[in-house]
C-alpha positions as CSV (number, residue, x, y, z in Angstrom):
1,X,7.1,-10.7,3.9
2,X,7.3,-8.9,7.0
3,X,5.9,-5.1,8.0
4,X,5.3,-2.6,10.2
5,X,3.2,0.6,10.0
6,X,1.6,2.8,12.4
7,X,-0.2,6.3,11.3
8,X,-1.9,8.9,14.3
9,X,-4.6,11.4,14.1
10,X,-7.8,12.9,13.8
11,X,-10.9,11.7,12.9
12,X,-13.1,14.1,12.3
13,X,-14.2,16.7,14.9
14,X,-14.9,14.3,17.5
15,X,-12.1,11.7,17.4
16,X,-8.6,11.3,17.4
17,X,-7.2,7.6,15.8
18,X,-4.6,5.2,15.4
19,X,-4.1,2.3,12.6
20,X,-1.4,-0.2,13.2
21,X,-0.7,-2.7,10.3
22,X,1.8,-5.6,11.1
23,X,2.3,-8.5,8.0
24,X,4.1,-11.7,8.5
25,X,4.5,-14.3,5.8
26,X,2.3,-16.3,4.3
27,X,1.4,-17.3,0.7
28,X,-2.2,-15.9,0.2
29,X,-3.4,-12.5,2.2
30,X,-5.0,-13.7,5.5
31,X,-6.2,-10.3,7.0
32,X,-7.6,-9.7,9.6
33,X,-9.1,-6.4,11.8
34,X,-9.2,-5.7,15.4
35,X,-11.2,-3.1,16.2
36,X,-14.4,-2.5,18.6
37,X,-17.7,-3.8,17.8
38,X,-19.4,0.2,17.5
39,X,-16.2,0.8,14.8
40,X,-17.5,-2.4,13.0
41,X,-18.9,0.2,9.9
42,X,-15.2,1.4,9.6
43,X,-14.3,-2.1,9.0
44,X,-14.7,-2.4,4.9
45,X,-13.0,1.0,4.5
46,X,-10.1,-0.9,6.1
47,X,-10.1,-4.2,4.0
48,X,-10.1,-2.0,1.1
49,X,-7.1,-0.2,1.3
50,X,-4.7,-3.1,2.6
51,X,-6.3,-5.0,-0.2
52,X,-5.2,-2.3,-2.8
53,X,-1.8,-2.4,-1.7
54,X,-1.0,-6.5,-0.2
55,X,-1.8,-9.3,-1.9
56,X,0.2,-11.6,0.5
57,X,0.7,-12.0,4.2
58,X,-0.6,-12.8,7.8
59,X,-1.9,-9.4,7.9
60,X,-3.0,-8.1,11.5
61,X,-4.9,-4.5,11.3
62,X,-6.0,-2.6,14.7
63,X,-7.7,0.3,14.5
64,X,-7.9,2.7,18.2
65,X,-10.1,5.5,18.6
66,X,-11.0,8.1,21.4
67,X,-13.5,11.0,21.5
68,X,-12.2,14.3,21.6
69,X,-14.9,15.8,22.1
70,X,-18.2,15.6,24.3
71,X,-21.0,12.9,23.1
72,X,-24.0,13.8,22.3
73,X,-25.2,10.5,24.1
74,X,-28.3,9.6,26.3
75,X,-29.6,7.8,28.6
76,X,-32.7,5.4,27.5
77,X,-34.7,3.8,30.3
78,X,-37.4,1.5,29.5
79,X,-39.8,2.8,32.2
80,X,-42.2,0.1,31.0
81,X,-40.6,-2.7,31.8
82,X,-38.9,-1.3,34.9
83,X,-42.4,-0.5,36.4
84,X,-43.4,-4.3,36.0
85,X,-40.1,-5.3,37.6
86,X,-41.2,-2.8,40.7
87,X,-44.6,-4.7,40.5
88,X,-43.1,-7.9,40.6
89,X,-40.7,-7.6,43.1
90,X,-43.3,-5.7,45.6
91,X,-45.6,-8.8,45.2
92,X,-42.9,-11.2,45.9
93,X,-41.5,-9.5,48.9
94,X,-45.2,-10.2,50.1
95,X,-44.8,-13.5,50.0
96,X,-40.9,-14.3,50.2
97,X,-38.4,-12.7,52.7
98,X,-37.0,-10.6,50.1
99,X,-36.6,-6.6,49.7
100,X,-39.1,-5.4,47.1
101,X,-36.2,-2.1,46.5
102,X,-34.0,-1.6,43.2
103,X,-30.8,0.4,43.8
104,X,-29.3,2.1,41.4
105,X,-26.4,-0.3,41.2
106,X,-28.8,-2.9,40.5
107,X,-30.1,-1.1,37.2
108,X,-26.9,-0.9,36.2
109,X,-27.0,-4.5,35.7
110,X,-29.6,-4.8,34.0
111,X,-29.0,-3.3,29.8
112,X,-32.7,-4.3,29.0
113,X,-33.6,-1.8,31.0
114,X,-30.8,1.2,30.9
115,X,-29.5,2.0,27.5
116,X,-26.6,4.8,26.4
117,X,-27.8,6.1,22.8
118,X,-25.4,8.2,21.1
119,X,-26.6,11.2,19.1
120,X,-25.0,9.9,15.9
121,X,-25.7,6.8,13.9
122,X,-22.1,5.3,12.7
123,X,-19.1,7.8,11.1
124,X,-19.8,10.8,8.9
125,X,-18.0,10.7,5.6
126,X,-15.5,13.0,7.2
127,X,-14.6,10.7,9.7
128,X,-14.5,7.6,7.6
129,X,-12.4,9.7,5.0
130,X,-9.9,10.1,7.9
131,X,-10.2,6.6,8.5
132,X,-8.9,5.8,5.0
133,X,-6.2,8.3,5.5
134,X,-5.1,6.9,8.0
135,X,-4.7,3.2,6.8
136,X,-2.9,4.4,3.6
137,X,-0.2,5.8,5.8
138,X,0.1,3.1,8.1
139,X,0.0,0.8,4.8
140,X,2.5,2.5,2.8
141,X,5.3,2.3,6.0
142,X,4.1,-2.1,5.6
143,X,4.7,-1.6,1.6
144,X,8.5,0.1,2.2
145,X,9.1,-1.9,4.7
146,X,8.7,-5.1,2.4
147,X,10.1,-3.4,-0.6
148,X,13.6,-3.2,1.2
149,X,13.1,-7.0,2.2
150,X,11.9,-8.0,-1.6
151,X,15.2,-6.3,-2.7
152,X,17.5,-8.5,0.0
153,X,15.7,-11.6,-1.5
154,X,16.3,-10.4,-5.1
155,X,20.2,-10.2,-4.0
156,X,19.7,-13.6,-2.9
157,X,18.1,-15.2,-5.6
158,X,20.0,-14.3,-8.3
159,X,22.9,-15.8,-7.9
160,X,21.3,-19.1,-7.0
161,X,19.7,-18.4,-10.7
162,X,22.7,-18.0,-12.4
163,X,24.1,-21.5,-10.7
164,X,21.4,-23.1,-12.2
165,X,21.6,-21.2,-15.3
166,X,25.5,-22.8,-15.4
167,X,24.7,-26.2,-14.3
168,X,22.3,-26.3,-17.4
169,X,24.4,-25.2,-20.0
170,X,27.2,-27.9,-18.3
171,X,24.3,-30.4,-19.2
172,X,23.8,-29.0,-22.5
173,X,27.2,-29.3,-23.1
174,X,27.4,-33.1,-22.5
175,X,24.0,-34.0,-24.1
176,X,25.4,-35.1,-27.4
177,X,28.2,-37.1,-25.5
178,X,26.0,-38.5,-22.8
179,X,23.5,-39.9,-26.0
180,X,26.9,-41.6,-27.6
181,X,27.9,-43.2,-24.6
182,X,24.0,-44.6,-24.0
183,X,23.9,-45.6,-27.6
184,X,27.4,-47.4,-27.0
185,X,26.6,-49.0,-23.7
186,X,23.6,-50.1,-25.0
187,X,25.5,-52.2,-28.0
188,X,28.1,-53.4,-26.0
189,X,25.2,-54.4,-23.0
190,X,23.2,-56.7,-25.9
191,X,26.6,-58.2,-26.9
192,X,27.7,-59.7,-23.6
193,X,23.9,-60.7,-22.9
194,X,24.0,-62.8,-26.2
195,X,27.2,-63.5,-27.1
196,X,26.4,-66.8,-29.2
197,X,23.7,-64.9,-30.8
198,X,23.9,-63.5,-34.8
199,X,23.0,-59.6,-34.3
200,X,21.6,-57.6,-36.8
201,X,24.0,-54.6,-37.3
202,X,21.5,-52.1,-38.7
203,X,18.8,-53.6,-36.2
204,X,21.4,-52.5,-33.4
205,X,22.1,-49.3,-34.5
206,X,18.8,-48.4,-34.8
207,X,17.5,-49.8,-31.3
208,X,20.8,-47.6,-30.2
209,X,19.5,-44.7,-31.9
210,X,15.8,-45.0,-30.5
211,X,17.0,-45.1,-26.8
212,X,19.4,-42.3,-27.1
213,X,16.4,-40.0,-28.7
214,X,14.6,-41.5,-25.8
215,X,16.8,-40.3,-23.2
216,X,17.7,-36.8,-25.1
217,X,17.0,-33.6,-23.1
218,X,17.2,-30.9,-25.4
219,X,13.5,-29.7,-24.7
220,X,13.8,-30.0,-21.1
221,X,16.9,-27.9,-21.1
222,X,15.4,-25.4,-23.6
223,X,12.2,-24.7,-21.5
224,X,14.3,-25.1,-18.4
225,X,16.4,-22.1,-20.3
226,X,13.3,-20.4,-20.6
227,X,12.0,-20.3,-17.2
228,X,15.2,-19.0,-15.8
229,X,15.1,-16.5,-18.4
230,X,11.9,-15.2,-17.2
231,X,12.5,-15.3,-13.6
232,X,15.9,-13.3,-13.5
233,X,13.9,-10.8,-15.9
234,X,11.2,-10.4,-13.1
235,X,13.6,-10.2,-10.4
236,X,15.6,-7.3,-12.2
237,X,12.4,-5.6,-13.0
238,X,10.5,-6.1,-9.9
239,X,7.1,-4.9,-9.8
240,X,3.9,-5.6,-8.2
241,X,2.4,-8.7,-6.8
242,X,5.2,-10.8,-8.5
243,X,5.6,-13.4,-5.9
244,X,2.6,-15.5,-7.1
245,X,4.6,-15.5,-10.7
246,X,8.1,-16.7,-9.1
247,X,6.5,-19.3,-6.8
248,X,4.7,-20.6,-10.2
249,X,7.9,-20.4,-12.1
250,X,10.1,-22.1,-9.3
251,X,7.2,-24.7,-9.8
252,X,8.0,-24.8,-13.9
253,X,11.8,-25.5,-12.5
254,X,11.3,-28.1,-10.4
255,X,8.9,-29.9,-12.9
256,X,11.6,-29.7,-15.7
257,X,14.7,-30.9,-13.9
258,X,12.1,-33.8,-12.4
259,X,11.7,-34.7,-16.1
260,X,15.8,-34.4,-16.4
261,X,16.3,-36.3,-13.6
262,X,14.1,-39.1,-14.8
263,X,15.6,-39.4,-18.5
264,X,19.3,-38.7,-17.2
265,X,21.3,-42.2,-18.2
266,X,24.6,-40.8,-16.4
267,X,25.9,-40.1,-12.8
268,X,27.8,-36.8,-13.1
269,X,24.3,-35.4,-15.3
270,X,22.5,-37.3,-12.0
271,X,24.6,-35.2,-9.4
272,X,23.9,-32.2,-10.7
273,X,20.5,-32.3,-11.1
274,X,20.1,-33.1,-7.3
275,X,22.1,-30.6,-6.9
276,X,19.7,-27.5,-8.8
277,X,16.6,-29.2,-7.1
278,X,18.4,-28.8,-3.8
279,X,19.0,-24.7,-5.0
280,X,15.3,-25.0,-6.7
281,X,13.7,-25.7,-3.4
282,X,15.4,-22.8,-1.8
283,X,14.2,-20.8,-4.7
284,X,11.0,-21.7,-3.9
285,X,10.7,-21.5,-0.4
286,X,11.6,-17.7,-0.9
287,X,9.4,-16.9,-3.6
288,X,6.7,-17.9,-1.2
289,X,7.4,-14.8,0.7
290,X,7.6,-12.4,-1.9
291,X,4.6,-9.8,-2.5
């Protein structure tokens, strides 16, 4: 499902922030963080709040901050190492046609040498708590956001649910007839393949009967019942972190009218059984979106 959230403000004394949470879809929770490499500590606060509210989604998280305030930060020169540069370069100049000077520019250049310490060593627990505060807000816009979506897919789904729920009953309805005519086919099939041949009456019932228990449905159309009866239920109820149940019971569907299709002896039974894997697959696909 797709979101957007954005929260501002400070962090801290210091800092002033920024969280922007965008979610695409996707059928597992692929996060990911943008943020620099000194906000790195900030980075499990983060992963812990989107994963306490998404549990699906292409998930993109930036996190932007700027210093309000002054650093405390210094300068750290290595004087060690720059006095054995001096040394080496002076010698060389000696016996190369090369200056043996170092600008400042050419320091610069060179971060074994110059370093910028800063006066604090990663974010106070004020500053992560802002953090945190932050991400919940920006979050909870990406939670709405998908909660009015869910609902437009609810719309949607039911009434392809209650099309399958009346295609099944329709097959219900015709199960005893559709086992009569296979039972009577069946007969009048062994007849014209041996018509010279004495039949057993009671032996051709009884193969009749086997193949027509054979071909019978009625557990496939009660637990088909059953899973439709669950889903709708979920999709009036909503709740959290459903989709992973919907996309297993649009699974449950698809295996059962598989199972119809394969036992089903007659082409109007045949027709609409492609016809509620056709909606069962468009079921599914959505289900694959839902949180």
């Amino acid at each position: 499902m797709t979101g957007f959230g954005r929260a501002r403000g400070s962090v801290g004394r210091d800092w002033s922030g920024e969280v922007v949470v965008r979610s695409v879809n996707s059928r597992f929770l692929d996060l990911t963080i943008k943020a620099k490499e000194s906000e790195a500590p900030l980075e499990p606060t983060l992963r812990r709040v989107i994963g306490r509210h998404l549990h699906r989604g292409k998930v993109e998280v930036l996190l932007r901050l700027k210093r309000v305030a002054p650093s405390a930060q210094q300068i750290a020169v290595d004087e060690g190492l720059l006095e054995a540069l001096l040394s080496r370069l002076s010698a060389l100049s000696k016996k190369y046609p090369i200056e043996g000077t170092v600008s400042a520019r050419d320091l610069l250049a060179m971060p074994q040498i110059l370093a910028v310490e800063t006066g604090a060593d990663g974010f106070s627990p004020e500053e992560t708590a802002a953090v945190e505060n932050l991400a919940e807000q920006a979050v909870g816009a990406v939670v709405a956001m998908r909660a009015a979506e869910g609902k437009g897919i609810a719309a949607e789904l039911a009434p392809r649910i209650d099309l399958l729920r009346k295609l099944g009953a329709g097959l219900a309805t015709r199960r005893e007839e559709i086992a009569r005519n296979l039972a009577a086919t069946l007969r009048e099939r062994v007849r014209t393949l041996f018509p010279d041949v004495p039949l057993d009456p009671g032996r051709l019932e009884q193969e009749a009967a086997i193949a027509a228990d054979r071909a019978d449905v009625a557990e496939e159309l009660q637990r088909l019942q059953g899973h439709l009866d669950q889903f709708d239920g979920i999709l009036r109820q909503g709740g959290v972190s459903v989709g992973k149940t919907l996309d297993f019971l649009s699974q449950e569907i698809l295996r059962e009218l598989n199972t119809l299709g394969s036992k089903s002896r007659d082409l109007v039974s045949t027709r609409e059984i492609l016809a509620m894997k056709a909606e069962t697959e468009k079921i599914r696909e959505q289900a694959q979106n839902v949180e």
